[in-house]
N, CA, C and O atoms as a Tinker XYZ file with bonds, in Angstrom:
   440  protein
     1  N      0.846000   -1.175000    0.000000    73     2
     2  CA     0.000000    0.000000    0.000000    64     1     3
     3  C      0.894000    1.242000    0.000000    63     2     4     5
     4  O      1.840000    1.433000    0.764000    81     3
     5  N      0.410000    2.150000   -1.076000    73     3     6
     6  CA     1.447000    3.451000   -0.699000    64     5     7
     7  C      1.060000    3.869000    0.262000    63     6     8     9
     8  O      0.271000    3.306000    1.020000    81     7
     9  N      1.773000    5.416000    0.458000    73     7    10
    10  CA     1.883000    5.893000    1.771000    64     9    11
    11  C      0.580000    7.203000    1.291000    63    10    12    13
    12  O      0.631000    7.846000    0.242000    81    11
    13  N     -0.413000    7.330000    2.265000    73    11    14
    14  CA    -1.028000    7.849000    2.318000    64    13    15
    15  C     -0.693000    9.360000    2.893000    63    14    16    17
    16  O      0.350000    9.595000    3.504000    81    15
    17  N     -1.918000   10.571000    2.565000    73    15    18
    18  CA    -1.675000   11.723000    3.070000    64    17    19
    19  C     -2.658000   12.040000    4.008000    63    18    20    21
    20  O     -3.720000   11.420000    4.053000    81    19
    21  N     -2.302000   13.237000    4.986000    73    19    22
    22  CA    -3.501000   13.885000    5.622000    64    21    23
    23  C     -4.886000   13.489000    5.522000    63    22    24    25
    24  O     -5.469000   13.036000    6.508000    81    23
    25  N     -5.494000   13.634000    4.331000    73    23    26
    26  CA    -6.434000   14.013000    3.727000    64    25    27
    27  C     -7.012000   12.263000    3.807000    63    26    28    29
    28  O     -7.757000   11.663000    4.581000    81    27
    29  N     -6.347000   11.929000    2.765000    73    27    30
    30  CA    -6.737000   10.401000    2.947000    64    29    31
    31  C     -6.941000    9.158000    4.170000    63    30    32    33
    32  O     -7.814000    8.291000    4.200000    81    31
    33  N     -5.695000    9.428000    5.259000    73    31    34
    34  CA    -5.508000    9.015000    6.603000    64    33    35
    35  C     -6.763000    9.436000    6.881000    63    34    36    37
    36  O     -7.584000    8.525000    6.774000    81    35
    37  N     -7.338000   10.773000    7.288000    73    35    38
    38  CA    -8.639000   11.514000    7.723000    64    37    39
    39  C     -9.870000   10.297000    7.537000    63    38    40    41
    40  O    -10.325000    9.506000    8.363000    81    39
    41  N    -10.233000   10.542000    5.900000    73    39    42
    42  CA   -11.082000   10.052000    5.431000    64    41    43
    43  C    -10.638000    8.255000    5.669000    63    42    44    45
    44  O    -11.333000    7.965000    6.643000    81    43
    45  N    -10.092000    7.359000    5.392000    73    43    46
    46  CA   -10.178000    6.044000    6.202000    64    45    47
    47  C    -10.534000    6.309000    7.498000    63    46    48    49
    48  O    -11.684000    5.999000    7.810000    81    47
    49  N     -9.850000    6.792000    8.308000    73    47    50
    50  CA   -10.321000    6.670000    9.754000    64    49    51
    51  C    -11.495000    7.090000    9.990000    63    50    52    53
    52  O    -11.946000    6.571000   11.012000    81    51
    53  N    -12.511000    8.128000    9.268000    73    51    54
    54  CA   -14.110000    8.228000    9.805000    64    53    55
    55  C    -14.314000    7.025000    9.155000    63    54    56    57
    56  O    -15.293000    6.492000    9.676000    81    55
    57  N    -13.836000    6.305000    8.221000    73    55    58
    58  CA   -14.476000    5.402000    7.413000    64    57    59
    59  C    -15.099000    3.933000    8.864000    63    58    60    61
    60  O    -16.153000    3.447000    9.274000    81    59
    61  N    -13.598000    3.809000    9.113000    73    59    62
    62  CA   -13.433000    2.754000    9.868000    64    61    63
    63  C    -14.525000    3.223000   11.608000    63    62    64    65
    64  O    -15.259000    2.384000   12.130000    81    63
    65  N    -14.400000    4.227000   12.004000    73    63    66
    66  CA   -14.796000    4.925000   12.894000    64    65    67
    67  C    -16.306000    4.630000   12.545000    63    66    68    69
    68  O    -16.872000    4.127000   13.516000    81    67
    69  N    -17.026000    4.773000   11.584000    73    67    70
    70  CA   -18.244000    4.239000   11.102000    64    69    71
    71  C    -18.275000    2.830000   11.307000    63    70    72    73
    72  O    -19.143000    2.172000   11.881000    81    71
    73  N    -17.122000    2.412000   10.715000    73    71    74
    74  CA   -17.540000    0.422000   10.966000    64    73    75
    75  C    -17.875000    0.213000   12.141000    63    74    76    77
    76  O    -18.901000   -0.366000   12.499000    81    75
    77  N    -17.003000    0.686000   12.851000    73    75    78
    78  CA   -16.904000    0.221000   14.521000    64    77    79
    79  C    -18.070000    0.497000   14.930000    63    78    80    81
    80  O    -18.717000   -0.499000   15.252000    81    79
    81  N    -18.601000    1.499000   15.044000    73    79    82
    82  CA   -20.041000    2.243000   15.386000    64    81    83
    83  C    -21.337000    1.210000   14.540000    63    82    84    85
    84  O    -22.504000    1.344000   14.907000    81    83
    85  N    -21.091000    0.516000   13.756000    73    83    86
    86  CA   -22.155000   -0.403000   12.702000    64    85    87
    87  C    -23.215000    1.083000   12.322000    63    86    88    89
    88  O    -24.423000    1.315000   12.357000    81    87
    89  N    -22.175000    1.731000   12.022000    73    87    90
    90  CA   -22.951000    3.487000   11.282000    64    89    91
    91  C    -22.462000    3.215000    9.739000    63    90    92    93
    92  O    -22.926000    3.924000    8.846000    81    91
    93  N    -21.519000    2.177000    9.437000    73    91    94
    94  CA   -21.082000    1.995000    7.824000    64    93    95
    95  C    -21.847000    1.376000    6.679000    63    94    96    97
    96  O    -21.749000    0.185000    6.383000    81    95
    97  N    -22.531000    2.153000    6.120000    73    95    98
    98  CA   -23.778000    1.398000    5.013000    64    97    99
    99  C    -23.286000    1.495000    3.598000    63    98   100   101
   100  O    -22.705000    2.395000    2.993000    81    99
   101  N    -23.699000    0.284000    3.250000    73    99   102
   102  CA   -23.073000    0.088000    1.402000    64   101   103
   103  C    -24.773000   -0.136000    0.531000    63   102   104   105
   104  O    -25.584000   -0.748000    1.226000    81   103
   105  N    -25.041000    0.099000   -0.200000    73   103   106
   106  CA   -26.687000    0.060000   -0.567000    64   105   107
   107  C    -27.691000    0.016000    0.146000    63   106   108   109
   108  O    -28.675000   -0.581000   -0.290000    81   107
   109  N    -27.738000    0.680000    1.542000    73   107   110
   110  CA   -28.747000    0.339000    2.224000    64   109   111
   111  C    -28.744000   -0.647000    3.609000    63   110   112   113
   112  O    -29.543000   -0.869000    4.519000    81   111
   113  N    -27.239000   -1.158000    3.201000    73   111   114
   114  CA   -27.153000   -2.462000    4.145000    64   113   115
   115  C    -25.755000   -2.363000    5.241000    63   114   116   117
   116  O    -24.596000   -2.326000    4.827000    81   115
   117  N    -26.005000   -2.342000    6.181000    73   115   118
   118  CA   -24.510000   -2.578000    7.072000    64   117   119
   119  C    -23.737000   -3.130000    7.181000    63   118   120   121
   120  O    -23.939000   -4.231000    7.693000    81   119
   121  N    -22.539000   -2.826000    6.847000    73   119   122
   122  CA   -20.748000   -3.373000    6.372000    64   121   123
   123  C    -20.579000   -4.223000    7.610000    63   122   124   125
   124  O    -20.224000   -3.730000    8.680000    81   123
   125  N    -20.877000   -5.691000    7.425000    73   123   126
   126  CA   -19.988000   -6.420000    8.955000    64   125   127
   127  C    -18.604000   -7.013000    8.571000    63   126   128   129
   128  O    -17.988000   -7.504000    9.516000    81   127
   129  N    -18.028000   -7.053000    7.397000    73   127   130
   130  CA   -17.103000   -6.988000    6.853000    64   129   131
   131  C    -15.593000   -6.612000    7.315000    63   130   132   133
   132  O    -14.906000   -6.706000    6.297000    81   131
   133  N    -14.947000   -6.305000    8.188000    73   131   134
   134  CA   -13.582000   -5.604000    7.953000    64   133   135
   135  C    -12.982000   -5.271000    6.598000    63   134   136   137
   136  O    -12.628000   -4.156000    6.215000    81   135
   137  N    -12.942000   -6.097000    6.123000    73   135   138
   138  CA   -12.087000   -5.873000    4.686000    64   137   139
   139  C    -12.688000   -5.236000    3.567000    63   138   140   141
   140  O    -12.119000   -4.737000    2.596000    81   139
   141  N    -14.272000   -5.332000    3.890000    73   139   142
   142  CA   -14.927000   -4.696000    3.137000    64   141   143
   143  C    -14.930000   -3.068000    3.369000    63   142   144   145
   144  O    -14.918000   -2.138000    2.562000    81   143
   145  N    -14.954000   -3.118000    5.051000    73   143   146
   146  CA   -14.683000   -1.578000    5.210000    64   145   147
   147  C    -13.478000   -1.071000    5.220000    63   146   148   149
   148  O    -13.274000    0.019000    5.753000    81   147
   149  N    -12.235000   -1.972000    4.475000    73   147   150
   150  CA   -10.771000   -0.997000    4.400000    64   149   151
   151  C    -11.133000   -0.423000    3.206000    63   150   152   153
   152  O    -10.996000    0.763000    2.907000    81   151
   153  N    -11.850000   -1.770000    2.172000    73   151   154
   154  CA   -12.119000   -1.043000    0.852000    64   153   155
   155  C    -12.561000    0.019000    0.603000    63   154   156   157
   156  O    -11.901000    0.849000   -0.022000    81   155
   157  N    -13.830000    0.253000    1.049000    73   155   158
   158  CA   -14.289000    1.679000    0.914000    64   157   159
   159  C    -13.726000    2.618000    1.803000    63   158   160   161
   160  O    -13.809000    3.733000    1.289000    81   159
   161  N    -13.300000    2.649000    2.687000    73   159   162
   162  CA   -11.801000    3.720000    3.275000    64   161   163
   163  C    -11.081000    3.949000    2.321000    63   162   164   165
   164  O    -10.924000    5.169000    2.300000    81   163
   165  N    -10.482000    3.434000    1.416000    73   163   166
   166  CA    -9.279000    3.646000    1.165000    64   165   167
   167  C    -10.142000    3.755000   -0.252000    63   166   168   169
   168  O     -9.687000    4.807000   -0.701000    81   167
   169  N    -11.118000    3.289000   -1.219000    73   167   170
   170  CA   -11.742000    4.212000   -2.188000    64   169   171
   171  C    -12.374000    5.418000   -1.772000    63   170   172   173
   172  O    -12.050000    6.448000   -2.364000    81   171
   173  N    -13.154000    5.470000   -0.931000    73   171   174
   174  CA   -13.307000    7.106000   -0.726000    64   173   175
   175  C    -12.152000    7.423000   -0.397000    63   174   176   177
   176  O    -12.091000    8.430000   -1.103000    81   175
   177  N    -11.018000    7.381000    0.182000    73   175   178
   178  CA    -9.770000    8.218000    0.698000    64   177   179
   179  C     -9.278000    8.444000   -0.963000    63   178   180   181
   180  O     -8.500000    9.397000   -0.991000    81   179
   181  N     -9.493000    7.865000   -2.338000    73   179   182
   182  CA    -8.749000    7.928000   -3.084000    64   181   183
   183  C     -7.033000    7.641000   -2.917000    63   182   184   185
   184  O     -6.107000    8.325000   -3.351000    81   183
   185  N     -6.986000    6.175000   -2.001000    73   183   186
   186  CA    -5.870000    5.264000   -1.880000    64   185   187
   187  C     -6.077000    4.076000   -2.480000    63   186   188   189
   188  O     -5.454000    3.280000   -1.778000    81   187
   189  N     -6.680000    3.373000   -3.534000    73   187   190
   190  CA    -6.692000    2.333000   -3.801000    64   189   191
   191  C     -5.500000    2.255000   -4.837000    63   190   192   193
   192  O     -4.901000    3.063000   -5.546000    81   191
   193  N     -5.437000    0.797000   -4.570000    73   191   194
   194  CA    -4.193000    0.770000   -6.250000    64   193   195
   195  C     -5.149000   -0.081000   -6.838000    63   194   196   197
   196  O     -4.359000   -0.981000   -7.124000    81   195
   197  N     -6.099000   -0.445000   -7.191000    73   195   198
   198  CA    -6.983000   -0.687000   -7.724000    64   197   199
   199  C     -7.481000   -0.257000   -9.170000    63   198   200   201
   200  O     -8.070000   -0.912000  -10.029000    81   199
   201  N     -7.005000    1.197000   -9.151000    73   199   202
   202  CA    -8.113000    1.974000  -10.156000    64   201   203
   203  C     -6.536000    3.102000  -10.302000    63   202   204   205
   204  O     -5.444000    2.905000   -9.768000    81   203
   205  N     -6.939000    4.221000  -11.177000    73   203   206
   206  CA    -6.036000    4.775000  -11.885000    64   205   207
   207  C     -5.537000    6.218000  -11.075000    63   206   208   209
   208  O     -6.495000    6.697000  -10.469000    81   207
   209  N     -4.296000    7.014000  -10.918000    73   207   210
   210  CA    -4.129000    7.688000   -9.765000    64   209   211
   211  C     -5.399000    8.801000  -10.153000    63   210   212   213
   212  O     -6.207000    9.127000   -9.283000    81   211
   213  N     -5.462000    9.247000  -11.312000    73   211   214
   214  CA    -6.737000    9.913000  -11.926000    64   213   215
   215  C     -8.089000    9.810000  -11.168000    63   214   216   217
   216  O     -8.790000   10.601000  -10.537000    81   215
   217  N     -8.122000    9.164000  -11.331000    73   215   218
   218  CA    -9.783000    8.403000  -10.844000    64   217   219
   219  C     -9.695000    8.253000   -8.935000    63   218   220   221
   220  O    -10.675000    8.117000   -8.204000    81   219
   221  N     -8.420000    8.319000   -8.545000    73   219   222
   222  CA    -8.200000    8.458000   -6.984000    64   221   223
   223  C     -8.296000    9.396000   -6.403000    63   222   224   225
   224  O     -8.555000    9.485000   -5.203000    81   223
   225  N     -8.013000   10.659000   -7.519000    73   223   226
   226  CA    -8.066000   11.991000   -6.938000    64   225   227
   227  C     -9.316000   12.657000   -7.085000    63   226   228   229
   228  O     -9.778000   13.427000   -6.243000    81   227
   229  N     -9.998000   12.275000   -8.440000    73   227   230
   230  CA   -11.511000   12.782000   -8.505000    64   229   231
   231  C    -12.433000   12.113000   -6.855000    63   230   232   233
   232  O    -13.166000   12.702000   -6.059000    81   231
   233  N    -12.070000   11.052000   -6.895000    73   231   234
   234  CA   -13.069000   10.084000   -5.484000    64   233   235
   235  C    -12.580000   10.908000   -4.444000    63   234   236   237
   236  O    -13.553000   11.307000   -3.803000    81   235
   237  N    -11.367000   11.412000   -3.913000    73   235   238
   238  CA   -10.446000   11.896000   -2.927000    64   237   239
   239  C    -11.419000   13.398000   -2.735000    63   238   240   241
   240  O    -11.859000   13.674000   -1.618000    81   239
   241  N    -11.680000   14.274000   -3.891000    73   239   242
   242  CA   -12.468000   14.968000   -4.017000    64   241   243
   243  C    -13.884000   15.078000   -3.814000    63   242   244   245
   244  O    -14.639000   15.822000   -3.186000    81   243
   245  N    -13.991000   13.969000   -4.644000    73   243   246
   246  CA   -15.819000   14.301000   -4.150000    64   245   247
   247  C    -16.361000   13.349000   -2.539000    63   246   248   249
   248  O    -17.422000   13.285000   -1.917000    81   247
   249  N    -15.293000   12.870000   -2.404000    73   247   250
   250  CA   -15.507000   12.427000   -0.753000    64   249   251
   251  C    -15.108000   13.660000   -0.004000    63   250   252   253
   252  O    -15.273000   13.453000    1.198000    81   251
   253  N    -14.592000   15.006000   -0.270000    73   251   254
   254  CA   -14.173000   15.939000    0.151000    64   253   255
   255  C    -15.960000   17.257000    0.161000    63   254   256   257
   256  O    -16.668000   17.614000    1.102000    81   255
   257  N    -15.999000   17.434000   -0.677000    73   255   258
   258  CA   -17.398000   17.861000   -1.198000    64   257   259
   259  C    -18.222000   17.508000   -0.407000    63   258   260   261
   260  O    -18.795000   18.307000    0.334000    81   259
   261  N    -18.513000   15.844000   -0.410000    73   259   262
   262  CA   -19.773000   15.571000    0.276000    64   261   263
   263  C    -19.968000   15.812000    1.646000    63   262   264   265
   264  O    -20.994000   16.143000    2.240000    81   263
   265  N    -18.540000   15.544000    2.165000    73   263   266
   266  CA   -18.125000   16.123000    4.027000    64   265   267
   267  C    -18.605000   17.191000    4.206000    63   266   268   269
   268  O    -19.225000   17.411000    5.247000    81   267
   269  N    -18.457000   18.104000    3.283000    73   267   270
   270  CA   -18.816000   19.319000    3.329000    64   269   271
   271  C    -20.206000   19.931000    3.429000    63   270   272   273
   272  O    -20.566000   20.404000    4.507000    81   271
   273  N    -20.797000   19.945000    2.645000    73   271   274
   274  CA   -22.097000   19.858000    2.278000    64   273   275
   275  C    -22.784000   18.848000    3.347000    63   274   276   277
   276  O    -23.673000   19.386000    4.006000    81   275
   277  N    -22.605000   17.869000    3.556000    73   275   278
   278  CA   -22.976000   17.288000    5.017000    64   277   279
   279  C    -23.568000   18.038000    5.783000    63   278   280   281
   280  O    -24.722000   18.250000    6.155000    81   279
   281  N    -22.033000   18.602000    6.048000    73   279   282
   282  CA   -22.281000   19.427000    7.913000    64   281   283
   283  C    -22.688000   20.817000    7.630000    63   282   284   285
   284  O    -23.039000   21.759000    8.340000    81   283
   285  N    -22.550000   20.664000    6.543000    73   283   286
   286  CA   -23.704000   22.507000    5.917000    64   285   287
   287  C    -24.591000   22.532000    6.208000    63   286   288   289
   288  O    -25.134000   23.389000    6.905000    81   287
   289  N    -25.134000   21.341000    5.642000    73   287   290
   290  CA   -26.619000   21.322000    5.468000    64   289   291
   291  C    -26.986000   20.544000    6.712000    63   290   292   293
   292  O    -28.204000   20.424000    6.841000    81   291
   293  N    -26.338000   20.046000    7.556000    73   291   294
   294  CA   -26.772000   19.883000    9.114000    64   293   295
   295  C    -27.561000   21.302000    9.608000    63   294   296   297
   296  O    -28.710000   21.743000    9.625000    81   295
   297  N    -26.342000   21.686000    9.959000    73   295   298
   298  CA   -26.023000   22.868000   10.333000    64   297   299
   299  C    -27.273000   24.336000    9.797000    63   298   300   301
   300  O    -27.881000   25.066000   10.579000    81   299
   301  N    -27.327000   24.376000    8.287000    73   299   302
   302  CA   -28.378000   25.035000    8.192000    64   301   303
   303  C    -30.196000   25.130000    8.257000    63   302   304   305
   304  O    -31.059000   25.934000    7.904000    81   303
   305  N    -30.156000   24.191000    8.729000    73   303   306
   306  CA   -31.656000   23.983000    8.741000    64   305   307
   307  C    -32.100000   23.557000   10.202000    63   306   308   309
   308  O    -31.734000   22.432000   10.543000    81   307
   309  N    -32.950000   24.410000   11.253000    73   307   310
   310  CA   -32.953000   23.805000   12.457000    64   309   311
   311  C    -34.227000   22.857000   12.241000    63   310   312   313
   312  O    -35.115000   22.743000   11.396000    81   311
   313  N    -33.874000   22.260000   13.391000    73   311   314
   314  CA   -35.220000   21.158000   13.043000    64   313   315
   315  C    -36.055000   21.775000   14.157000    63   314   316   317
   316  O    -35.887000   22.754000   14.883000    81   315
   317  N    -37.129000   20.750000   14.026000    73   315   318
   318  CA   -38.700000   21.346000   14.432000    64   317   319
   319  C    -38.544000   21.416000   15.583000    63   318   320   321
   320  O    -39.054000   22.485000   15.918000    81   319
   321  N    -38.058000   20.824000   16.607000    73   319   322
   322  CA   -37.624000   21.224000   18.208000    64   321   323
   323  C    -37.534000   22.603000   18.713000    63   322   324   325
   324  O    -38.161000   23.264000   19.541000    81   323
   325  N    -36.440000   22.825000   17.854000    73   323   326
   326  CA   -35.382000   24.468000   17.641000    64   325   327
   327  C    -36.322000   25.266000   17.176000    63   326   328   329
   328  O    -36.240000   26.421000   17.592000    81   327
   329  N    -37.379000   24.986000   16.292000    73   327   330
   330  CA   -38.141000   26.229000   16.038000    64   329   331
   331  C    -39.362000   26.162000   16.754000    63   330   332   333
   332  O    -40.110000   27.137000   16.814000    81   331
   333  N    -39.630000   25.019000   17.334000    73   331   334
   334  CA   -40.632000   25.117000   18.217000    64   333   335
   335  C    -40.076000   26.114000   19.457000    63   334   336   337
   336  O    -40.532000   27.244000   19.626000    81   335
   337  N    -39.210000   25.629000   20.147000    73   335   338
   338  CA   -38.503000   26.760000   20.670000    64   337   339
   339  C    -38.512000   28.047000   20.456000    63   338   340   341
   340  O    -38.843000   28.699000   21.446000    81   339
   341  N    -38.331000   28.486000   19.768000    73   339   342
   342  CA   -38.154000   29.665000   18.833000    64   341   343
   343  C    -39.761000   30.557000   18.919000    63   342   344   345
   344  O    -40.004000   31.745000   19.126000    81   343
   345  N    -40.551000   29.516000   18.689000    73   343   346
   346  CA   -42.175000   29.860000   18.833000    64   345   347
   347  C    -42.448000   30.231000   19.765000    63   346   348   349
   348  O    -42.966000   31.347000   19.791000    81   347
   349  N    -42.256000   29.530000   20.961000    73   347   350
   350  CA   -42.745000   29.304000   22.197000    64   349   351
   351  C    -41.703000   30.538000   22.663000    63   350   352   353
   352  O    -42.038000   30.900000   23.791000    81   351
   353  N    -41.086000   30.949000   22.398000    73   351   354
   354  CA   -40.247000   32.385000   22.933000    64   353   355
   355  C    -40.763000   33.685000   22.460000    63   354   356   357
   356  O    -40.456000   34.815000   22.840000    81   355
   357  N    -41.706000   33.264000   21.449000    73   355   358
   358  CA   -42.001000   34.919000   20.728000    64   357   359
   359  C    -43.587000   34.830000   20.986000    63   358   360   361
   360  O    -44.373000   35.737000   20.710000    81   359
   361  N    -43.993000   33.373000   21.659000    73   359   362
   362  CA   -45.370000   33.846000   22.128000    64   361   363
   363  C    -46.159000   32.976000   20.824000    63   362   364   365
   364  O    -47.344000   33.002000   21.156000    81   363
   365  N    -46.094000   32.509000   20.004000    73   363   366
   366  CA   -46.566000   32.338000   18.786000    64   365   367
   367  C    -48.045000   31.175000   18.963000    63   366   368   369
   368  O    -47.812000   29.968000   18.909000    81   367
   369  N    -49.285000   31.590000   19.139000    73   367   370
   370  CA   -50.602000   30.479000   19.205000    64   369   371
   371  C    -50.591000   29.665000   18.299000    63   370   372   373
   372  O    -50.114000   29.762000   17.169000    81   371
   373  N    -51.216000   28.697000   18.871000    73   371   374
   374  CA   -51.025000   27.363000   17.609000    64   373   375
   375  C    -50.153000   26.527000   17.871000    63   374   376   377
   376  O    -50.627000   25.393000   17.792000    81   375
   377  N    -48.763000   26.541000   18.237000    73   375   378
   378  CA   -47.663000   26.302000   17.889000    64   377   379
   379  C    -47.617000   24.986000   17.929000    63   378   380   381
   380  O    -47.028000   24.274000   17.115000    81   379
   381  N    -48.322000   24.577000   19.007000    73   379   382
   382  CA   -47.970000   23.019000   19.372000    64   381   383
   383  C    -48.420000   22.326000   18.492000    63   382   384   385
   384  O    -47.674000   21.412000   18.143000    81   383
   385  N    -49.958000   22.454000   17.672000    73   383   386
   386  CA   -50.346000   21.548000   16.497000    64   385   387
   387  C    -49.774000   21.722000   15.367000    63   386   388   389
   388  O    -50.286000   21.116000   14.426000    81   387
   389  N    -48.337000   22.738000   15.029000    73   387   390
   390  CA   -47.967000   23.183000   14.070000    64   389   391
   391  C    -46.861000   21.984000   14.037000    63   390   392   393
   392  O    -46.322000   21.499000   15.032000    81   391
   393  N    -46.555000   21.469000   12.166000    73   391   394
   394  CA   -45.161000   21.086000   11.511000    64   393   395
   395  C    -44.661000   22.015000   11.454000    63   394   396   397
   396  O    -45.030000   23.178000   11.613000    81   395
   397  N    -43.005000   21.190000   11.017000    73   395   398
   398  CA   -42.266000   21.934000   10.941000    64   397   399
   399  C    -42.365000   22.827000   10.058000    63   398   400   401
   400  O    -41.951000   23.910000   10.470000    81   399
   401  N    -43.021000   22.854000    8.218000    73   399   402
   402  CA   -43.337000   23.626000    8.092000    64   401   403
   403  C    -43.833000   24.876000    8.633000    63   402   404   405
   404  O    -43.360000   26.006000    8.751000    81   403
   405  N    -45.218000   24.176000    8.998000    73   403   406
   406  CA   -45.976000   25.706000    9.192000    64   405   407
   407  C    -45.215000   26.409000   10.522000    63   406   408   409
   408  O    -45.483000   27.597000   10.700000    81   407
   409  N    -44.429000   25.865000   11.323000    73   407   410
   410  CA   -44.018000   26.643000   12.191000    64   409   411
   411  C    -42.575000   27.513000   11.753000    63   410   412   413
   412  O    -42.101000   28.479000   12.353000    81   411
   413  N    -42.231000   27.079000   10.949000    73   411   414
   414  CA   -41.277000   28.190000    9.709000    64   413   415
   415  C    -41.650000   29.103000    9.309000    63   414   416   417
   416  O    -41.114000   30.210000    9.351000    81   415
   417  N    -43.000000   28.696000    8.677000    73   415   418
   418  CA   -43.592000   30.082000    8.043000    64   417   419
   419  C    -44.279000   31.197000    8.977000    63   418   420   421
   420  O    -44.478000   32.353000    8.602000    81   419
   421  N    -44.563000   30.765000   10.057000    73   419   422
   422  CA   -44.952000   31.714000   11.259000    64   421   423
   423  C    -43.866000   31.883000   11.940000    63   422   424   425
   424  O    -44.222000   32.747000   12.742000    81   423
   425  N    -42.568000   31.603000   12.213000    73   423   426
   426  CA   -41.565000   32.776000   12.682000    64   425   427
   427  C    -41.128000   33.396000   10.874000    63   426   428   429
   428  O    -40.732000   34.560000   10.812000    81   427
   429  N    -41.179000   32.984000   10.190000    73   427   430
   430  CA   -41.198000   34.133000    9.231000    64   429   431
   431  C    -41.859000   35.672000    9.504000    63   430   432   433
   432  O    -41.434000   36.812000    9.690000    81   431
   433  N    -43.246000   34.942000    9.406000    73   431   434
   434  CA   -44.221000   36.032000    9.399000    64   433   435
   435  C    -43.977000   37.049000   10.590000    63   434   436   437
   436  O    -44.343000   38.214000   10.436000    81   435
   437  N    -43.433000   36.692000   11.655000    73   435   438
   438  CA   -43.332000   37.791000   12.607000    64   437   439
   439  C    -41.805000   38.397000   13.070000    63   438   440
   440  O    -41.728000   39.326000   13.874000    81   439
């Protein structure tokens, strides 16, 4: 195996960090595998010798992207708890029979 970088080390270790946790899913289904989960470590890390250094760095990338966008989009959207909260601080009637929708659109509105 070559020698891996930063970037790649990173990405195996949440990989594996997922196995351990049985948080590692391949179509739907949970990796009980070891070897199955070095594989996809080390293809998302864009470390395989498998495939072409080309094609290691595009995967290296868009496993980079998706991390990203992840915790963005965690991060930007509170969920219905947080805006129930949010309701219940500005006084807002209704609130409790409200989704998350409609309770969006009424801290909008005020």
């Amino acid at each position: 195996m070559a020698r891996q970088n930063r970037a790649q080390r990173q990405t195996v270790r949440r990989v594996m960090h997922e196995y351990k946790h049985g948080e590692l899913k391949s179509h739907g289904r949970r990796i009980r595998n070891p070897k199955q989960a070095i594989a996809i470590g080390m293809r998302e890390a864009g470390a395989s010798n498998k495939v072409s250094p080309r094609r290691n760095r595009r995967s290296l990338a868009r496993t980079k992207a998706r991390t990203q966008r992840g915790a963005q989009a965690r991060r930007s959207t509170p969920t219905r708890a947080e805006l129930y909260q949010e309701a219940r601080r500005r006084n807002i009637p209704g609130r409790s029979h409200m989704n998350k929708a409609e309770l969006e659109k009424a801290l909008r509105r005020r």
